[in-house]
MMTF fields as JSON, N, C-alpha, C and O atoms, coordinates in Angstrom:
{
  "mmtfVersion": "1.0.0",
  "mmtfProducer": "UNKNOWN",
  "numBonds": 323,
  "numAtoms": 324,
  "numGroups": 81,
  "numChains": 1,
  "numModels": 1,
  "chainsPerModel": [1],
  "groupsPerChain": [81],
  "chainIdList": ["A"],
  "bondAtomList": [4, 2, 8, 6, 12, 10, 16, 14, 20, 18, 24, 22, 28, 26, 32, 30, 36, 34, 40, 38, 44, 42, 48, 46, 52, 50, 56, 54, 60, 58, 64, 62, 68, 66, 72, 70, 76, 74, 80, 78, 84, 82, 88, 86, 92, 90, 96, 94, 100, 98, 104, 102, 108, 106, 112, 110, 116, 114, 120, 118, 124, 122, 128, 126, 132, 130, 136, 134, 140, 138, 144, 142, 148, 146, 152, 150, 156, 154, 160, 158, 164, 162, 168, 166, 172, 170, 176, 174, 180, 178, 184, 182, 188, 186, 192, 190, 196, 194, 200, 198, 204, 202, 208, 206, 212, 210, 216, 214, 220, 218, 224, 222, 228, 226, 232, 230, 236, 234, 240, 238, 244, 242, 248, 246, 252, 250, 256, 254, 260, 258, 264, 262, 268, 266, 272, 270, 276, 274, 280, 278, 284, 282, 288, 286, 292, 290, 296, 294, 300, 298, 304, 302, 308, 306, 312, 310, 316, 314, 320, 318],
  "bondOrderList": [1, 1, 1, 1, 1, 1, 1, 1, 1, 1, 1, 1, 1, 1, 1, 1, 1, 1, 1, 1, 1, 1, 1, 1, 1, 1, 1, 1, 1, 1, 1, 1, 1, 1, 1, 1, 1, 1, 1, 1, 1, 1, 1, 1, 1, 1, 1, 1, 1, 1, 1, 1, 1, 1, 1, 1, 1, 1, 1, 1, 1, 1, 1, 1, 1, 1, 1, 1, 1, 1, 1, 1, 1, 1, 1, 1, 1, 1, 1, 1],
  "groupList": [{"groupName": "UNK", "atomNameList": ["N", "CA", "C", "O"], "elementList": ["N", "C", "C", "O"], "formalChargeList": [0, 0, 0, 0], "bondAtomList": [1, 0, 2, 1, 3, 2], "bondOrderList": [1, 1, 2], "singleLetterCode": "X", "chemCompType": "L-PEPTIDE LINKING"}],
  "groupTypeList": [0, 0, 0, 0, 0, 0, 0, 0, 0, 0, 0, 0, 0, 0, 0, 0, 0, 0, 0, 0, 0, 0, 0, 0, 0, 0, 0, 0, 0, 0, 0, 0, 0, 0, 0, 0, 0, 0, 0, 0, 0, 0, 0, 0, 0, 0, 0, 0, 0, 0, 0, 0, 0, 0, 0, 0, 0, 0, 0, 0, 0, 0, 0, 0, 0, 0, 0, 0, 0, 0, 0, 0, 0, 0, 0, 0, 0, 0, 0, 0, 0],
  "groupIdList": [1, 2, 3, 4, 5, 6, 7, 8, 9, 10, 11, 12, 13, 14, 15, 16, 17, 18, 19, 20, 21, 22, 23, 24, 25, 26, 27, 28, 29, 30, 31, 32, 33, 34, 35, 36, 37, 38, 39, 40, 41, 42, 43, 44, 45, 46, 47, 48, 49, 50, 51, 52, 53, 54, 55, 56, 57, 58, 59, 60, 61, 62, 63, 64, 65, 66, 67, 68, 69, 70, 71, 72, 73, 74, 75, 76, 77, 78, 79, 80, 81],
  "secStructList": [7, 7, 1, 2, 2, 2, 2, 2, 2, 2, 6, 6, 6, 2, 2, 2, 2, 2, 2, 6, 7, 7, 1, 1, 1, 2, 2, 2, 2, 2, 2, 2, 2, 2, 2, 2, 2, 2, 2, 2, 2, 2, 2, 2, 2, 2, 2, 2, 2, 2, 2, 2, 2, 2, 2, 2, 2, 2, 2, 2, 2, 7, 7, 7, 6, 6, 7, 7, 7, 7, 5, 7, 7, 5, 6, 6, 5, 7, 7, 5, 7],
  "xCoordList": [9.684, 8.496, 7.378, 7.136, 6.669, 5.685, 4.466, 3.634, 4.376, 3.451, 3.323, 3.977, 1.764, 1.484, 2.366, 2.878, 3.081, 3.77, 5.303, 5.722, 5.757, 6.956, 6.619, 7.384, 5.38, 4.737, 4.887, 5.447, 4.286, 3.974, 5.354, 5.455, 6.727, 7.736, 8.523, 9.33, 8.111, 8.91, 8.371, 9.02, 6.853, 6.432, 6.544, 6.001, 7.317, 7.347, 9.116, 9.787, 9.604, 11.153, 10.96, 11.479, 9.897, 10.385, 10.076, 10.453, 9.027, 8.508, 9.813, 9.808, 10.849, 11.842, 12.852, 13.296, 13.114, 13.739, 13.555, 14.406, 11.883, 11.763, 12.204, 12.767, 11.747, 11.779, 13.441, 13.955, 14.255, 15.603, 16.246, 17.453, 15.519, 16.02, 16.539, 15.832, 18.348, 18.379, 17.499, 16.314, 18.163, 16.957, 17.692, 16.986, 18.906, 18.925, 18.491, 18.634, 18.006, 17.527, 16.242, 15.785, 15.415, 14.181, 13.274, 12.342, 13.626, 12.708, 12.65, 11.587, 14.109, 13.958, 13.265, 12.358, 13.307, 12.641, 11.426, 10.779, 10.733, 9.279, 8.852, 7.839, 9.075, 9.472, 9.415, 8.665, 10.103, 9.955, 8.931, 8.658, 8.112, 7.495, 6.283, 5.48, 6.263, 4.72, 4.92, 4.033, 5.887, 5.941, 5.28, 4.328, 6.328, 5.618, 4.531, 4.322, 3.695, 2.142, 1.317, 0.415, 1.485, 1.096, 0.821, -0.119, 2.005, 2.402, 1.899, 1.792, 1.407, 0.974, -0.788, -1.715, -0.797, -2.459, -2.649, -2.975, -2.363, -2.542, -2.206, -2.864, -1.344, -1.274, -2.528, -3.174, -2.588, -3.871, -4.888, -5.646, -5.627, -6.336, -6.851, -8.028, -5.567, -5.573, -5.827, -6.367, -5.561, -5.537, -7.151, -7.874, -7.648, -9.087, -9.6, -10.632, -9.358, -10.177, -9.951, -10.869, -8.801, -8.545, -9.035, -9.721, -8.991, -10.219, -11.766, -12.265, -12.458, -13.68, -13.962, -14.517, -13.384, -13.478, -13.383, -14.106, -12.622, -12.719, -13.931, -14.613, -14.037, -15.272, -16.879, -18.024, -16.492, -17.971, -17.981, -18.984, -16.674, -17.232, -17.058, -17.531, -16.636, -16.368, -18.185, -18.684, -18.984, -20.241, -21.114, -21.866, -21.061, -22.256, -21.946, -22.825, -20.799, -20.405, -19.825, -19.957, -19.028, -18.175, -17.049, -16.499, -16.577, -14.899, -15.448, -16.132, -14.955, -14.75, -14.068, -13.104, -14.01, -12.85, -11.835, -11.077, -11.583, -9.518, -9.27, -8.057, -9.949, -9.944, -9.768, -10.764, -8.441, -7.515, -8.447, -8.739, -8.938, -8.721, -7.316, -6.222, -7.566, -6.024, -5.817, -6.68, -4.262, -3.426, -2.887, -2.01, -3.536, -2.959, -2.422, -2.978, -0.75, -0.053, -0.217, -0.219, -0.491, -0.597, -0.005, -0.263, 0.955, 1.945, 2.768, 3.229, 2.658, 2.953, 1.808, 1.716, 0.892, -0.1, -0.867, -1.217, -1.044, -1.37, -3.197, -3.673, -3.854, -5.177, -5.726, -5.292, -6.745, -7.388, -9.068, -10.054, -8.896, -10.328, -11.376, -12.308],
  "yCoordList": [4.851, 4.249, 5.28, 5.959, 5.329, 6.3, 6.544, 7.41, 5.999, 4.804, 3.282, 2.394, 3.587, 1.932, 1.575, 0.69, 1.494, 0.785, 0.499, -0.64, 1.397, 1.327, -0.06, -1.024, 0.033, -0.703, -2.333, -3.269, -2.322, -3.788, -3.973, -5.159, -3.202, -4.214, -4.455, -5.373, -3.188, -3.746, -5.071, -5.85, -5.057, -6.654, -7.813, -8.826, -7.821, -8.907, -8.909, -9.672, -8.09, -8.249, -9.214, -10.328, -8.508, -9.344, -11.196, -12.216, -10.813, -12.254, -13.36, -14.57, -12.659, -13.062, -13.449, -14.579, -12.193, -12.58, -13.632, -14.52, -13.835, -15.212, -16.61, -17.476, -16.686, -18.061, -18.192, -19.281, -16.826, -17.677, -17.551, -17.312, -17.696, -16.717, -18.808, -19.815, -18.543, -19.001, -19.602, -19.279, -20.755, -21.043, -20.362, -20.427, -19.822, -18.869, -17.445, -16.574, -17.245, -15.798, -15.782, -14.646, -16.719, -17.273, -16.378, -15.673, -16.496, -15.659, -14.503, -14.136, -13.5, -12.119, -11.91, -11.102, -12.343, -12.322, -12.521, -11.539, -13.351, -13.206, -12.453, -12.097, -11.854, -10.743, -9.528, -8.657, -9.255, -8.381, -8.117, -6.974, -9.525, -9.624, -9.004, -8.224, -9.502, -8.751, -7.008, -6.188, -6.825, -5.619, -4.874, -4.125, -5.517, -4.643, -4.868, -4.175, -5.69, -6.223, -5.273, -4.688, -4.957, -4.115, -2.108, -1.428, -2.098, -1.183, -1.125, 0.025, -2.279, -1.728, -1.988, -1.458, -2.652, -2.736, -1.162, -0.702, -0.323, 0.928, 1.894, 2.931, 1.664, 2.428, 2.152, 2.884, 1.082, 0.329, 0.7, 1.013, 0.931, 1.716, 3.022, 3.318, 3.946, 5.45, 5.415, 6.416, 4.581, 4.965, 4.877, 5.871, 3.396, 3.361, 3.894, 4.111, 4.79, 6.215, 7.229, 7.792, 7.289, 8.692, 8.047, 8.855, 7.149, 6.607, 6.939, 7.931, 6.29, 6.035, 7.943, 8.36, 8.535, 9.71, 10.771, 11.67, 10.319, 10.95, 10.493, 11.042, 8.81, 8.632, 9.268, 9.287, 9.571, 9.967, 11.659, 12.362, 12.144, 13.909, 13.514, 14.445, 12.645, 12.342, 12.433, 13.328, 11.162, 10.748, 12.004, 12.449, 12.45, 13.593, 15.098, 15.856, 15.365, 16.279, 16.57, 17.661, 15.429, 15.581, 16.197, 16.759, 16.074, 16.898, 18.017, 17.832, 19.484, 20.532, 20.375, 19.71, 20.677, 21.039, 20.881, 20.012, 21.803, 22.142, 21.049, 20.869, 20.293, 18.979, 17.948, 17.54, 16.8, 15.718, 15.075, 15.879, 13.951, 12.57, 12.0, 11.875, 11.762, 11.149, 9.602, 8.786, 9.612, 9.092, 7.744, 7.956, 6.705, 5.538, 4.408, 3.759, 4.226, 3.179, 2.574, 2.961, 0.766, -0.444, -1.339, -1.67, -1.744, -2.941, -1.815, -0.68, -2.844, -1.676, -1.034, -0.47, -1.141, -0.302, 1.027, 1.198, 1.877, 3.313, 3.011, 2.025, 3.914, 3.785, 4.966, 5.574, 5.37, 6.542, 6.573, 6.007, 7.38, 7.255, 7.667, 7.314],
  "zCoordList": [1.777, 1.207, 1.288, 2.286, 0.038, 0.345, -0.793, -0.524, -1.718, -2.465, -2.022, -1.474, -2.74, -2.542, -3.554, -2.869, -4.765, -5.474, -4.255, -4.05, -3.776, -2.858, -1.708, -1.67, -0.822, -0.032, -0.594, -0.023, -1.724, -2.385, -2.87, -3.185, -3.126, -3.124, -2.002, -1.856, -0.885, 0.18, 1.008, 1.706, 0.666, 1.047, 0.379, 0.82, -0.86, -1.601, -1.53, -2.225, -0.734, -0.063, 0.98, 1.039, 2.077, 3.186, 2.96, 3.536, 1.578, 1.707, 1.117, 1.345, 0.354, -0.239, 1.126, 1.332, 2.036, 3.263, 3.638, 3.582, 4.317, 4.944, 4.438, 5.107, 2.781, 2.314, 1.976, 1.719, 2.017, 2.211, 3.387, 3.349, 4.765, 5.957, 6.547, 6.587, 6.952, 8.25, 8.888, 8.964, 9.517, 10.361, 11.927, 12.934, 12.022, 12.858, 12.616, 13.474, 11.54, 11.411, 11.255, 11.125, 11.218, 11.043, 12.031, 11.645, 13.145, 14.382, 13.784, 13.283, 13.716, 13.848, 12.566, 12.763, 11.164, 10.248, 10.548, 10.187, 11.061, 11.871, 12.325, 11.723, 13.256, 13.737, 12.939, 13.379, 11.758, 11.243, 10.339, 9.973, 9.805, 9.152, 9.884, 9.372, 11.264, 11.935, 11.897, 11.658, 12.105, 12.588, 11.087, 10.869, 10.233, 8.685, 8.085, 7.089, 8.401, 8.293, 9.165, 8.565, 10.729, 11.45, 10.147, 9.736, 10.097, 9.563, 8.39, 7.962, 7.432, 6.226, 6.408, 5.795, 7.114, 7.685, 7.4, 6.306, 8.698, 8.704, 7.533, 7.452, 6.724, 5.318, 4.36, 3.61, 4.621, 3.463, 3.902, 2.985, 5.57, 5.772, 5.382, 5.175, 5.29, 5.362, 3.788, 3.317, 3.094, 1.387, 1.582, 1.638, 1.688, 1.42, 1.762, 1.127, 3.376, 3.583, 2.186, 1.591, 1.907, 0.935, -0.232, -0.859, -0.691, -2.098, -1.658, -2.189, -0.854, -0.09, -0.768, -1.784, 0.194, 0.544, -1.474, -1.904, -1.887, -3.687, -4.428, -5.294, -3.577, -4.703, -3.968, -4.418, -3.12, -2.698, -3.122, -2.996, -3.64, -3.556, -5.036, -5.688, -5.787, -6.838, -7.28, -7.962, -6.628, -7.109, -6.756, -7.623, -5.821, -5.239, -5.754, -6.164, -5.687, -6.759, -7.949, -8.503, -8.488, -9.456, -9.479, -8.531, -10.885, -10.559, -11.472, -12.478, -10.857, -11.833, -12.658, -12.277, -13.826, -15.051, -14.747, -15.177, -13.832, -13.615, -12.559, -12.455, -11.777, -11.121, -11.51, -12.107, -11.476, -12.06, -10.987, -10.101, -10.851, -10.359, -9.596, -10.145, -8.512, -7.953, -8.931, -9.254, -9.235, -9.879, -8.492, -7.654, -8.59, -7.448, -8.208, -9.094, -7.508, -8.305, -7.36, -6.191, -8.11, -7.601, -8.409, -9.566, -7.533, -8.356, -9.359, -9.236, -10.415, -12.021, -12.497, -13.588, -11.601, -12.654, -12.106, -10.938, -13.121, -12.286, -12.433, -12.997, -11.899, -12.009, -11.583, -10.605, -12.32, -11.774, -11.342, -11.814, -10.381, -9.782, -9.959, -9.236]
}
């Protein structure tokens, strides 16, 4: 995993896990669900630093010429900054 597009389907897996999980598999699926919530907390963090952080050299300086805009996929959709 290593886009946010990768992120948002591995969380719309686990959410698939749970609602057909066992009710003996029910815990560890819980369970796993925190652990990967923990885990994407902190991804979702580090992006909005690295957005936060483009749009401010973005606004105060601009992009040079030969300078692309970062390219961020969400869901199906790409977007640029």
């Amino acid at each position: 995993m290593s886009t946010l597009k990768d992120l948002n389907k591995h969380l719309f897996d686990q959410l698939d896990r749970l609602s057909n999980a066992s009710k003996e598999d029910l815990e560890t699926e819980l369970q796993r669900s925190e652990s990967i919530q923990g885990v994407s907390e902190q991804i979702i963090k580090a992006h909005t630093v690295q957005l936060n952080a483009v749009k401010l050299v973005a606004e105060y300086r601009g992009l040079n010429p030969s300078q692309k805009a970062p390219l961020i996929e969400v869901g199906d959709a790409s977007i640029e900054v």
